[in-house]
PAZA-64332 format. One record per residue (C-alpha): residue number from 1; residue in one letter; chain; x, y, z. Coordinates in steps of 0.02 Angstrom, whole numbers. Example, Ala and Ser with C-alpha at 12.3 -4.5 7.8 and 13.67 -1.06 7.14 Angstrom:
1|A|A|615|-225|390 $
2|S|A|684|-53|357 $
END
This chain:
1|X|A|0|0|0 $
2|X|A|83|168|-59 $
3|X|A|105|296|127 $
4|X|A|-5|447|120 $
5|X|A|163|555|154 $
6|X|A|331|586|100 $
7|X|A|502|630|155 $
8|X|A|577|800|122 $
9|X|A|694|714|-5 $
10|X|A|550|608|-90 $
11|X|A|448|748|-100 $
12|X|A|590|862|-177 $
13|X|A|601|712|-305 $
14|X|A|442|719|-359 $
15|X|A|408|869|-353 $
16|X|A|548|954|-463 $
17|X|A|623|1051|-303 $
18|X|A|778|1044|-210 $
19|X|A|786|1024|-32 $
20|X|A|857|1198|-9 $
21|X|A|708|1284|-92 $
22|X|A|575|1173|5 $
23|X|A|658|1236|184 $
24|X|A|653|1417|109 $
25|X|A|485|1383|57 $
26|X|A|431|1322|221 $
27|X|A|519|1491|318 $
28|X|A|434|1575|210 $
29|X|A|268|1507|265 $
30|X|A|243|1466|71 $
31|X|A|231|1262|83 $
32|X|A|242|1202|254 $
33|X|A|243|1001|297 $
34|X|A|93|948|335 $
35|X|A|145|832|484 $
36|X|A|264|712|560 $
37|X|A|301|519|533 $
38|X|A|313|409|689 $
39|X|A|512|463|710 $
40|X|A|447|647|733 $
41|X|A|502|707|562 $
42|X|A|419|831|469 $
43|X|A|313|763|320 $
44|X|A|220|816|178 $
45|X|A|52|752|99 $
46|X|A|51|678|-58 $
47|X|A|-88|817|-81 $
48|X|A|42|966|-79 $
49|X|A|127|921|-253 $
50|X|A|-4|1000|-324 $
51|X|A|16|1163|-234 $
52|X|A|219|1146|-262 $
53|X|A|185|1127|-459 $
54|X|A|76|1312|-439 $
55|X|A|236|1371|-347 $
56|X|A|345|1324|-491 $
57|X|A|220|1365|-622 $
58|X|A|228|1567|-508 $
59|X|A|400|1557|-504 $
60|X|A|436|1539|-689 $
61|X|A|303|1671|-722 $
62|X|A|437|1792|-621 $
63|X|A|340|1827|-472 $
64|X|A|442|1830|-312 $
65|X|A|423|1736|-156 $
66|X|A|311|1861|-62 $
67|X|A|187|1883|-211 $
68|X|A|195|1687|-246 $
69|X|A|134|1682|-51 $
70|X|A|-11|1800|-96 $
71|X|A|-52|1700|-247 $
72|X|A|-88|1553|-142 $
73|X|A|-201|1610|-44 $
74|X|A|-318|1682|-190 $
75|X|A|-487|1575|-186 $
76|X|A|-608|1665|-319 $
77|X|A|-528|1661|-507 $
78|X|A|-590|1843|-520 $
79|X|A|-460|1888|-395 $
80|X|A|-333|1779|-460 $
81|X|A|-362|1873|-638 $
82|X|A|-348|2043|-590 $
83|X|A|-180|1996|-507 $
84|X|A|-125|1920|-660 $
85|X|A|-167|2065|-764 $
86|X|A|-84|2193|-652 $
87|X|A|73|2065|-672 $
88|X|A|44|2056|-872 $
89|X|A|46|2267|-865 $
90|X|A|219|2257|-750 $
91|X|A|311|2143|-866 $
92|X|A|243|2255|-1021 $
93|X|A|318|2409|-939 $
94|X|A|481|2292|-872 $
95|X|A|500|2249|-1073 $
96|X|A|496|2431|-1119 $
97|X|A|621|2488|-978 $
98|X|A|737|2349|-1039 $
99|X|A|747|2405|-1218 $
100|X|A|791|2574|-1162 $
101|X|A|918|2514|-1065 $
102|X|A|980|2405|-1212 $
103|X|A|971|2531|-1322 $
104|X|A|1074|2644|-1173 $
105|X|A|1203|2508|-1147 $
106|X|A|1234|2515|-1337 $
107|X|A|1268|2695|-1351 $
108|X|A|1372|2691|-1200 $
109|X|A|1489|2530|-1257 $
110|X|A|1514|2643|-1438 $
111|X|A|1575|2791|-1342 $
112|X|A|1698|2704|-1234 $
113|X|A|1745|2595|-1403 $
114|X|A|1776|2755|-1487 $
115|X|A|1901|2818|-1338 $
116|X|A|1763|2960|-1304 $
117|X|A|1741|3028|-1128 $
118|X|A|1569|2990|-1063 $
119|X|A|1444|3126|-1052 $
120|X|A|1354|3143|-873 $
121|X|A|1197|3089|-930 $
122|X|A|1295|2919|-1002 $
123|X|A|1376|2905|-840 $
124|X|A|1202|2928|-741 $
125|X|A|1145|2800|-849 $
126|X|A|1289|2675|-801 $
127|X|A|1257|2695|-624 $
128|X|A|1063|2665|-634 $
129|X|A|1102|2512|-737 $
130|X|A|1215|2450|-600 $
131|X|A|1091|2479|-484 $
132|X|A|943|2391|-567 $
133|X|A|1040|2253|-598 $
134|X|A|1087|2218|-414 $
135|X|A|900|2238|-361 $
136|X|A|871|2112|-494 $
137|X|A|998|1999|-418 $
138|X|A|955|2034|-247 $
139|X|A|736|1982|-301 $
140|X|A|824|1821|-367 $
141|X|A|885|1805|-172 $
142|X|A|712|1824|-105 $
143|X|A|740|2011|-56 $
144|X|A|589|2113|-113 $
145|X|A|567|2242|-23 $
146|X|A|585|2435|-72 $
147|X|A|707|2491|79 $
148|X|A|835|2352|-4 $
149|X|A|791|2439|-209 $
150|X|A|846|2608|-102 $
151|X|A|1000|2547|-5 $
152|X|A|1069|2465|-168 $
153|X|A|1056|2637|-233 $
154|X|A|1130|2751|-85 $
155|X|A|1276|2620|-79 $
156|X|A|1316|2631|-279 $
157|X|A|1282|2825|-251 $
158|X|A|1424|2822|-127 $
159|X|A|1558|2717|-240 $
160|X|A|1724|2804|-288 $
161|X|A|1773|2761|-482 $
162|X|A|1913|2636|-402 $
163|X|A|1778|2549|-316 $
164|X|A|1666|2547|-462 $
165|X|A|1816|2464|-553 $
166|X|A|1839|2340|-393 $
167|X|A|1658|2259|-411 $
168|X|A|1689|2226|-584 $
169|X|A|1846|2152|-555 $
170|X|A|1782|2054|-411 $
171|X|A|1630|1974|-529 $
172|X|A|1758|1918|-632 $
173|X|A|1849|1848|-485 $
174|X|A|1674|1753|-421 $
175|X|A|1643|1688|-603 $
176|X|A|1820|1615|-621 $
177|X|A|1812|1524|-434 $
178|X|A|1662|1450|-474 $
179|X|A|1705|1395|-664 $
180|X|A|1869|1329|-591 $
181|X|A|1755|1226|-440 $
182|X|A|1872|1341|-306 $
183|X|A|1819|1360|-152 $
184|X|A|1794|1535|-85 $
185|X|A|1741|1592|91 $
186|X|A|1642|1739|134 $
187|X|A|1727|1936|105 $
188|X|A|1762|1987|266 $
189|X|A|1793|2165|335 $
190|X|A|1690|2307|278 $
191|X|A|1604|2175|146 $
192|X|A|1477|2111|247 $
193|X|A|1397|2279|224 $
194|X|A|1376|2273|52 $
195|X|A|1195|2238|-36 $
196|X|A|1290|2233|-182 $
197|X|A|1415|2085|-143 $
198|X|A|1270|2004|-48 $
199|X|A|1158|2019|-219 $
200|X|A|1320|1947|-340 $
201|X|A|1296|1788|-197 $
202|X|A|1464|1827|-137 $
203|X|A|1432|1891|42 $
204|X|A|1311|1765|131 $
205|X|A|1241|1871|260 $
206|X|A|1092|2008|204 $
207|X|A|1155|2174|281 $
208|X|A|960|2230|305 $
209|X|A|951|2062|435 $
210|X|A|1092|2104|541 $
211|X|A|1076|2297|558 $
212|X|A|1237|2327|415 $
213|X|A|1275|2486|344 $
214|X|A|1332|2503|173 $
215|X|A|1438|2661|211 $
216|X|A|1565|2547|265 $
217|X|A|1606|2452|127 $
218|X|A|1568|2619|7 $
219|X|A|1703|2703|107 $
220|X|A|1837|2532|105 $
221|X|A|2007|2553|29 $
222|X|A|2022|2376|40 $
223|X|A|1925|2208|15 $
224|X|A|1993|2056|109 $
225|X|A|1920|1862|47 $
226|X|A|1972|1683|101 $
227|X|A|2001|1563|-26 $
228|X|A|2045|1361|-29 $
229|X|A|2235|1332|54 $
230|X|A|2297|1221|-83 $
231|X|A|2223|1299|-247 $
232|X|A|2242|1495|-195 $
233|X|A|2381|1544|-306 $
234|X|A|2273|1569|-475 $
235|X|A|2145|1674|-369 $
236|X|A|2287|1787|-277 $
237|X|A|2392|1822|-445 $
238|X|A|2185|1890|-509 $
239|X|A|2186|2006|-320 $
240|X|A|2370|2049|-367 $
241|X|A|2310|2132|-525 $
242|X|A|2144|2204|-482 $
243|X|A|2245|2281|-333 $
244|X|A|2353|2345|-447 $
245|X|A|2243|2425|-597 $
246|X|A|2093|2487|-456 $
247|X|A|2236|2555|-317 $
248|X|A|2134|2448|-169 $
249|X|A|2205|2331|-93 $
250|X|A|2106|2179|-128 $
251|X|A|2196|2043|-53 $
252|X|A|2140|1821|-48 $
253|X|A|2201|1731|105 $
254|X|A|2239|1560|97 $
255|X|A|2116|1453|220 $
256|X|A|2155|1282|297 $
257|X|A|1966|1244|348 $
258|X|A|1918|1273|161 $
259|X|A|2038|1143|105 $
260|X|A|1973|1015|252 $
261|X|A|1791|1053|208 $
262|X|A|1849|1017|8 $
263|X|A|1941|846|85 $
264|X|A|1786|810|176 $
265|X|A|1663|825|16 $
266|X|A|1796|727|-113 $
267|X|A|1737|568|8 $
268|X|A|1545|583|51 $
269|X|A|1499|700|-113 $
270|X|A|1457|871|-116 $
271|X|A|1357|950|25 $
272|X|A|1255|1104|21 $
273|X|A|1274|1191|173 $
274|X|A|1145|1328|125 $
275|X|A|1013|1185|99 $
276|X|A|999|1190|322 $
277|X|A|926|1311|398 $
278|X|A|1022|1416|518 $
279|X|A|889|1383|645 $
280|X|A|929|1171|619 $
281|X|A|918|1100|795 $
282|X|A|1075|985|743 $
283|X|A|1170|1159|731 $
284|X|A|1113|1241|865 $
285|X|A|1153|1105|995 $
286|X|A|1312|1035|900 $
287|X|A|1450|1088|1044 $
288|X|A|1320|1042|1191 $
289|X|A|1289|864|1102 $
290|X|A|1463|835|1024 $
291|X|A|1575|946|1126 $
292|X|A|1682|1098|1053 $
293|X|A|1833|1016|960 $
294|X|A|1819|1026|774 $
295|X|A|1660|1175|775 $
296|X|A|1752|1345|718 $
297|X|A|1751|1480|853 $
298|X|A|1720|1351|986 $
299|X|A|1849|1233|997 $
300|X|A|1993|1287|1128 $
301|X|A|2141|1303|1013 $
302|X|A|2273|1422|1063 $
303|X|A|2394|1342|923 $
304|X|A|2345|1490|779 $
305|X|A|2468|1622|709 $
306|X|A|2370|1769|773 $
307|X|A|2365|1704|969 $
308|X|A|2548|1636|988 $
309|X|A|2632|1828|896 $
310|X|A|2501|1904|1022 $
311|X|A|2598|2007|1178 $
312|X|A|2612|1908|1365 $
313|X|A|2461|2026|1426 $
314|X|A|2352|1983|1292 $
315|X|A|2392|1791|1292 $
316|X|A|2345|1805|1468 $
317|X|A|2176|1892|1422 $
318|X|A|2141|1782|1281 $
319|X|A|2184|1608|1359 $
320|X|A|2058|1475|1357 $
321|X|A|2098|1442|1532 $
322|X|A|2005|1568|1591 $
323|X|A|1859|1564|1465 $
324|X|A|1811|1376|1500 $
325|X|A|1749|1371|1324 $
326|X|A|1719|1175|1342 $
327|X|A|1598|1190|1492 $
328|X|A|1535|1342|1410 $
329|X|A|1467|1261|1263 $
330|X|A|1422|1107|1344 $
331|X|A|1290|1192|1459 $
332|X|A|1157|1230|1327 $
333|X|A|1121|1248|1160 $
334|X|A|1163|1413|1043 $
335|X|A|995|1513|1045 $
336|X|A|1038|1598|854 $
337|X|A|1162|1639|751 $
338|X|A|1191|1815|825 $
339|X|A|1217|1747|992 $
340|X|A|1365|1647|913 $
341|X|A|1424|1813|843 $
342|X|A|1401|1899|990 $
343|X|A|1499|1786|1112 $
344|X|A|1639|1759|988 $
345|X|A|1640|1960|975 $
346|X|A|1649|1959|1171 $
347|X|A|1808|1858|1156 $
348|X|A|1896|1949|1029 $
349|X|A|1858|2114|1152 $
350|X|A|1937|2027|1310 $
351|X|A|1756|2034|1395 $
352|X|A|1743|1873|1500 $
353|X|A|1626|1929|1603 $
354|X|A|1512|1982|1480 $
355|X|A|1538|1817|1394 $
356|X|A|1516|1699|1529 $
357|X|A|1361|1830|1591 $
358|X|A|1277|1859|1431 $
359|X|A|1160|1720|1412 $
360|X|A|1086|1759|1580 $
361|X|A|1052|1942|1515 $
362|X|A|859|1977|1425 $
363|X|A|806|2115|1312 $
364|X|A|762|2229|1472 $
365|X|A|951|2251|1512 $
366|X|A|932|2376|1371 $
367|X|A|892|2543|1402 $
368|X|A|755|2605|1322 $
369|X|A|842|2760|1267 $
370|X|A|954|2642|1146 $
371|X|A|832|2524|1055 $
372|X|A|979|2492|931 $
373|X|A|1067|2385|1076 $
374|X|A|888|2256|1104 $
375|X|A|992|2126|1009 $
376|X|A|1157|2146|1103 $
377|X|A|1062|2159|1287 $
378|X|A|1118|2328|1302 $
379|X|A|1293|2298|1265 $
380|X|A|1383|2434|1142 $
381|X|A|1496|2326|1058 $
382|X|A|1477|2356|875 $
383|X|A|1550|2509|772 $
384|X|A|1393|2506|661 $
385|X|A|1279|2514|820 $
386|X|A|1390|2660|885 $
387|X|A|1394|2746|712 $
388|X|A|1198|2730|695 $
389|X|A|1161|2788|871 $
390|X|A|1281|2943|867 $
391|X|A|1219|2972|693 $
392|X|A|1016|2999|799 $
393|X|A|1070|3068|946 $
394|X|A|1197|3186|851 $
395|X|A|1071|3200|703 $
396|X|A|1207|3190|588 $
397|X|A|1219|3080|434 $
398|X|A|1301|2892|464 $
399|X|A|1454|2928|364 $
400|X|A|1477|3095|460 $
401|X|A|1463|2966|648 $
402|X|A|1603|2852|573 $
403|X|A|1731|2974|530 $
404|X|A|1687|3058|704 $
405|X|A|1700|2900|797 $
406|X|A|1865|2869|682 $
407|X|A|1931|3048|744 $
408|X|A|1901|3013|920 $
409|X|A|1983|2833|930 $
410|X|A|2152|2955|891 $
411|X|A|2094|3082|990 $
412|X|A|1984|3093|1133 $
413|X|A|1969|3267|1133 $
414|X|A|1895|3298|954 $
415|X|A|1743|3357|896 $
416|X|A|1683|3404|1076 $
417|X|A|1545|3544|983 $
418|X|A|1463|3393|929 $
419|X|A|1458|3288|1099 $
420|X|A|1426|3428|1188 $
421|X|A|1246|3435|1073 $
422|X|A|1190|3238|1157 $
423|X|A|1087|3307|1250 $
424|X|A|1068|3139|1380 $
425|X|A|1243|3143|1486 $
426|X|A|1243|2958|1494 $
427|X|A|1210|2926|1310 $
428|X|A|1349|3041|1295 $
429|X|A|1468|2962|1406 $
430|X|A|1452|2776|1340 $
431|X|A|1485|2839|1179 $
432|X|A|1643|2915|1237 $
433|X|A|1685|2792|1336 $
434|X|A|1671|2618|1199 $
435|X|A|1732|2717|1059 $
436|X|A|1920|2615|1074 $
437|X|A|1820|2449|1144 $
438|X|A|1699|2416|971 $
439|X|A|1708|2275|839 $
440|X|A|1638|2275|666 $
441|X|A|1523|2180|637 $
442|X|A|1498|2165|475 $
443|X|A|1676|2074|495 $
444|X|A|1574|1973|649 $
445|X|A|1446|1875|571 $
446|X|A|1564|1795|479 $
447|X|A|1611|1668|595 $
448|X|A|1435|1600|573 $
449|X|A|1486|1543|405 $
450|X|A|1637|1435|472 $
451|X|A|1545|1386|640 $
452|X|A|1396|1301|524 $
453|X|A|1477|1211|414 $
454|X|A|1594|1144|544 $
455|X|A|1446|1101|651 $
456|X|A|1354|1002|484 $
457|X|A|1501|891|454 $
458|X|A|1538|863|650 $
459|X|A|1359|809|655 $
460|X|A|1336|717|504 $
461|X|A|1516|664|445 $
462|X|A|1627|669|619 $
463|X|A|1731|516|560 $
464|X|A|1800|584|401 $
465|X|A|1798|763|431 $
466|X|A|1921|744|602 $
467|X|A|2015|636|516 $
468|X|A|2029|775|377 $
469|X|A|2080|909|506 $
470|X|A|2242|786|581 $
471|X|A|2277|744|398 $
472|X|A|2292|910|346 $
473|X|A|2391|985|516 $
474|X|A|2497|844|493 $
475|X|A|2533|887|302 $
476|X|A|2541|1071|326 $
477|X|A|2619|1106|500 $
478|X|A|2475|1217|565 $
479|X|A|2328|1224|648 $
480|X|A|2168|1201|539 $
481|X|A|2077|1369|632 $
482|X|A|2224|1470|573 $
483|X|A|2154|1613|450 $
484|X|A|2258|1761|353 $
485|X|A|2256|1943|417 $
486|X|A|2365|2096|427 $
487|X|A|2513|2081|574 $
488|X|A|2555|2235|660 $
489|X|A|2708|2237|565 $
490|X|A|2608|2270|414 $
491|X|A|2637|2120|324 $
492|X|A|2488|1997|268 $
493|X|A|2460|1823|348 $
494|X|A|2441|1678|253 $
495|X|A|2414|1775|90 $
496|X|A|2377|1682|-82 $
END
């Protein structure tokens, strides 16, 4: 007798989807399971194929995720028909808009063929095409929404010609990692701040979800990425020579946990990471279940580069010893991936006591004064969350609270017209007072990346992918948490 339900994996089969898009789906609240089997696992009905053939039917008509939802839910086919036609109208006037822009492109390409300077309507006209390609990009994502359509444009408003010359070379960079099956990490610094990046399906993390600000990157001389340990050399001769034609510095480290994670993958087949939900229970409660060795940002390692160059007093600050990371872990599960962020932030900043304290801390420890700090219980530990609440209290613009805050990190004494102005005194002196004690985090949420897919294979592969990790320390003579950054001597870390 054929079951009444199906497996995530049987129903992706059948129904033309891939696992990834069904979990999206069901965040989404699009196509949910419509129960669980006797081992507690979310099902669906053989009922719902029908509704995930409409989905793909939507989807290939060009409607997004959020208007697919809507779709759905119509009942009467006069309703249904009127939102059709209104789509029919859209993609007339989308047609029209891209022949213009065709016809744009063309005029453009002959004028730069021709050697002849660009007129500022022509350059206008490159900049809007730019931009309506990234919201394009960034609709593909799932991102619909209008404050994303205007960030993409205040961040390509805010590009220097070097930087414009950057993002193309980057693409190129992207296209050639992925034709060449090279594994890249995600751009870390300023990056994470970028809708553009994020829309190309470079940068992982959505800057509108974790409170980014795209000044940062617009402002970046530099652009930092990770790339696989053993194959880095094409990619870093490519950063070599965009570095040198854009004057950035845009630089590829070489990363041992991208080579284990390719080791890992060449035995069980390719795995995709982005097919789990960040919110997977098997994540979450990896180090409590599992313990911390082998899960990025957890594990107590004091073996890597950056830890044994550090001074005595910061070795001291730093040391595991004191940070218990083992017990730590063990005692419950991560609650999100910005908790994760936020404790490894804590680290990096010396705060033990906020780090062993911070789970105990709720929403309430923020004062109300400083909604931007609800997430961080009240802490101040981010240069974005400084830069966006100087830029209210101050009323001055976010780029204006950056190069302020940058002023006062060399001197504590500047721009005191403009403190003086706040007019709450404690506002005032917190401000003052964690100016030299923030982190970025749009260089934070990184570690998310690394701690996931470290926690998938511990939890699904722990056989082959420690045995990766000693194969690879033994080959290479390092530590596989070791990464590439910028000594204080100046010189660059493990770079391709």
């Amino acid at each position: 007798m054929m079951k009444d339900w199906l497996s995530i994996s049987e129903f992706g089969k059948a129904a033309g989807l891939s696992i990834k898009a069904l979990r999206i789906y069901e965040e989404k609240g699009i196509l949910v399971p419509s129960s669980r089997s006797e081992s507690r696992y979310r099902v669906y009905g053989r009922g719902q194929l029908s509704q995930a053939q409409a989905i793909l039917q939507f989807k290939q008509l060009g409607f997004s995720l959020e208007e697919i939802k809507v779709l759905l839910k119509e009942t009467s086919d006069s309703s249904l028909q009127d939102f059709l036609e209104r789509r029919l109208q859209e993609s007339r006037l989308d047609l029209h808009n891209l022949k213009e822009q065709i016809l744009s492109l063309e005029t453009i390409l002959t004028s730069l063929k021709l050697g002849r300077e660009l007129s500022p309507t022509e350059r206008n006209q490159v900049m809007e095409n730019f931009v309506a390609e990234s919201v394009n990009k960034l609709k593909r994502r799932g991102v619909v929404d209008q404050q994303a359509e205007v960030q993409v444009a205040h961040e390509v408003s805010l590009y220097s010609e070097p930087q414009k010359m950057m993002i193309a070379g980057l693409r190129k960079i992207f296209e050639y990692a992925k034709g060449k099956n090279i594994l890249m990490g995600p751009g870390r610094g300023n990056s994470g701040g970028s809708l553009v990046l994020y829309s190309e399906g470079y940068s992982q993390f959505n800057p509108l979800r974790y409170g980014l600000v795209p000044e940062y990157f617009s402002h970046t001389k530099m652009f930092w990425m990770d790339v696989e340990y053993s194959h880095s050399q094409e990619i870093g001769k490519m950063c070599d020579e965009l570095s040198a034609r854009c004057g950035l510095e845009v630089v590829a480290f070489r990363s041992p946990f991208l080579d284990i994670l390719k080791m890992v993958q060449d035995k069980v087949g390719q795995i995709d990471f982005d097919s789990f939900s960040d919110m997977d229970p098997m994540i979450l409660t990896a180090p409590q279940r599992l313990g911390a060795k082998g899960l990025y940002w957890c594990e107590p390692n004091e073996l890597f580069h950056a830890f044994v160059t550090m001074s005595a007093e910061d070795r001291a600050k730093y040391s595991h010893a004191s940070w218990d990371l083992e017990k730590f872990y063990r005692s419950q599960p991560i609650a999100s991936p910005m908790e994760l962020t936020i404790l490894d932030t804590l680290r990096d900043l010396y705060q033990r006591e906020n780090f062993l304290g911070f789970r105990s801390r709720t929403e309430s420890d923020c004062p109300q004064n400083l909604p931007e700090l609800k997430y961080t219980k009240g802490l101040l530990i981010y240069m974005e969350d400084w830069d966006l609440i100087f830029s209210r209290v101050a009323n001055v613009s976010v780029a204006e609270a950056r190069s302020i805050r940058i002023a006062l990190r060399k001197d504590e004494n500047a721009h005191a017209d403009i403190l003086a102005k706040i007019a709450d005194p404690l506002v005032r002196d917190l401000l003052k007072d964690k100016v030299t004690k923030v982190f970025m985090k749009a260089h934070a949420v990184t570690c998310w990346w690394f701690y996931k897919r470290s926690a998938i294979l511990k939890s699904l592969w722990e056989k082959e992918y420690l045995e990766a990790i000693n194969d690879w320390e033994q080959k290479h003579k390092l530590t596989w948490v070791d990464f590439g950054y910028k000594t204080q001597d100046g010189s660059l870390y493990l770079k391709a």
